[in-house]
Each structure stands twice: as C-alpha cells, then as structure tokens.
C-alpha positions in Angstrom: 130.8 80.6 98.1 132.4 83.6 99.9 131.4 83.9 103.5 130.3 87.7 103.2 126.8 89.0 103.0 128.2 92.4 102.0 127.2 93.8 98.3 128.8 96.7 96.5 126.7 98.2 93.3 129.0 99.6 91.0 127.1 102.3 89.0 127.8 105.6 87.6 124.4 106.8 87.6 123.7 107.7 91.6 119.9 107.3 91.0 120.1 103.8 89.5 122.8 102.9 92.1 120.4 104.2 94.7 117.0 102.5 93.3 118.9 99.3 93.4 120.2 99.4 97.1 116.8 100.3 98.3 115.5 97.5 96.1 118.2 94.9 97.6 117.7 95.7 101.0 113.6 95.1 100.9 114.3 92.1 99.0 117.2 90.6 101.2 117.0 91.6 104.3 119.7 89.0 105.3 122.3 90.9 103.2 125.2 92.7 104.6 126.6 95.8 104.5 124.8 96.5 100.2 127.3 99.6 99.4 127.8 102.0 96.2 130.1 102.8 94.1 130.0 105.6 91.5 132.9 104.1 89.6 135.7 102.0 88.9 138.2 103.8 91.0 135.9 103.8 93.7 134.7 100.3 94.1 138.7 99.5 93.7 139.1 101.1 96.7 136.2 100.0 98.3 137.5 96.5 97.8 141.0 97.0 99.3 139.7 97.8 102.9 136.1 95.9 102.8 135.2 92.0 101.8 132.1 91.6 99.3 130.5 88.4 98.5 128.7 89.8 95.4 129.1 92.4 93.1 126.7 93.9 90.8 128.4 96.4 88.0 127.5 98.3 85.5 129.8 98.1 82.4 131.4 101.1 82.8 132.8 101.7 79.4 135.0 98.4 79.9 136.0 99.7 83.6 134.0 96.8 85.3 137.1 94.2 84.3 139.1 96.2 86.4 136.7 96.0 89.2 136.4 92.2 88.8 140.0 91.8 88.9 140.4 93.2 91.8 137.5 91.9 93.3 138.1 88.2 92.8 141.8 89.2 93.9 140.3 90.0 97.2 138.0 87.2 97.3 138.1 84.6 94.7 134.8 83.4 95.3 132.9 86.7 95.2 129.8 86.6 92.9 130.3 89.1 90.3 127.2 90.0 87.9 127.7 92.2 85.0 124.4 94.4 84.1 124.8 96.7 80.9 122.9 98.0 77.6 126.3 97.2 75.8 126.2 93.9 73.9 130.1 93.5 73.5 130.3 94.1 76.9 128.1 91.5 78.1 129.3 88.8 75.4 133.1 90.0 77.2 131.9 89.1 80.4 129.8 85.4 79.4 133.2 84.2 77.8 134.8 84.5 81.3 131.6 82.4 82.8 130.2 85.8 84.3 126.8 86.3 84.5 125.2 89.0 82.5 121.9 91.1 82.4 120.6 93.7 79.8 119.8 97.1 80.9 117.5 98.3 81.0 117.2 95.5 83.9 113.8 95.0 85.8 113.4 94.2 89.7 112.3 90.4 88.5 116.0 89.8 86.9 117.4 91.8 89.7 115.8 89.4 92.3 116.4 86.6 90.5 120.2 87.0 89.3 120.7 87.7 93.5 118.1 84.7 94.5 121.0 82.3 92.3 123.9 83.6 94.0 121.8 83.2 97.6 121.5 79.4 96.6 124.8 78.7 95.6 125.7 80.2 98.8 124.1 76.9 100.7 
C-alpha cells in the first residue's frame, strides 16, 4: 500500500465533508494530513501538488471517476472508497474492484471501510 497517511474527502456537501474529517481524525489519530475537497475539480488539483494514500468520495454525479483517475495516476496504490446514495454509481465503481458504501453512511462503516485499508497497509 502507498506510503502516505494523508486522506482527502471528496464531498460536495461542506457539513458532511466536515463531520467526516472530525470523525477521522478522533478515530485515527495516526492519519496524515485528512484534507477536503468540495468537488471534482478541486480534489484534481489537490492531487497534482499533494500525495494521498486514501481517498474517500462522494459520487459526484459520476465526477468521482475523474478523481480516481487522477488519483491512482499519482499514486497507483492509493486506497480509493466510493460512498454514495446512487446505486448505478456504486455498482460502476464494484466492477472496477472499488470499494463502495451506501449513503446515508454511519461512523461504524466509516470506521470500518478505513480500519481495512489501515490493515492492508501492514
């Protein structure tokens, strides 16, 4: 797995984006840098100038492929985790081998979709 602790959340709703950094960072304390983006655009240009090991993402109306294109460009080992209400969305993102959650998504899945990349990190 990649070598960086750093997480970007990719949401366009600032107080879901913001209720999940403040839930990652009391959960792992050993993360990184855990930054958000607000959009597609912006976590593309996020990526260009920092390394993430993991990405969480909303679906984005279809924008998250985008962000994990460029993503895995960057760093082909990130963890990338799709979380979205839309089912076509999600069933896009299992046929690449990406893991999915439904929205609306509790801390438990949260923890435990982060806990799985953690341990394949070892």
């Amino acid at each position: 797995m990649s070598t960086s602790n750093n997480l970007l959340i990719i949401e366009d709703r600032k107080n879901t984006a913001k209720m999940m950094k403040l839930t990652l960072e009391r959960i792992f304390p050993q993360a990184g840098a855990i930054e958000i983006a607000l959009s597609a655009p912006e976590a593309v240009a996020k990526m260009e100038t920092q390394k993430y090991g993991a990405a969480i993402s909303d679906g984005l109306n279809g924008a998250w492929k985008e962000v994990y294109k460029k993503g895995t460009e960057k760093n082909p080992k990130m963890y990338f985790l799709l979380v979205s209400g839309d089912w076509q969305e999600r069933e896009s993102a299992e046929g690449l081998n990406i893991p999915t959650l439904d929205k609306p998504v509790s801390i438990e899945q949260l923890e435990g979709a982060i806990t799985k990349y953690l341990g394949m990190r070892k």
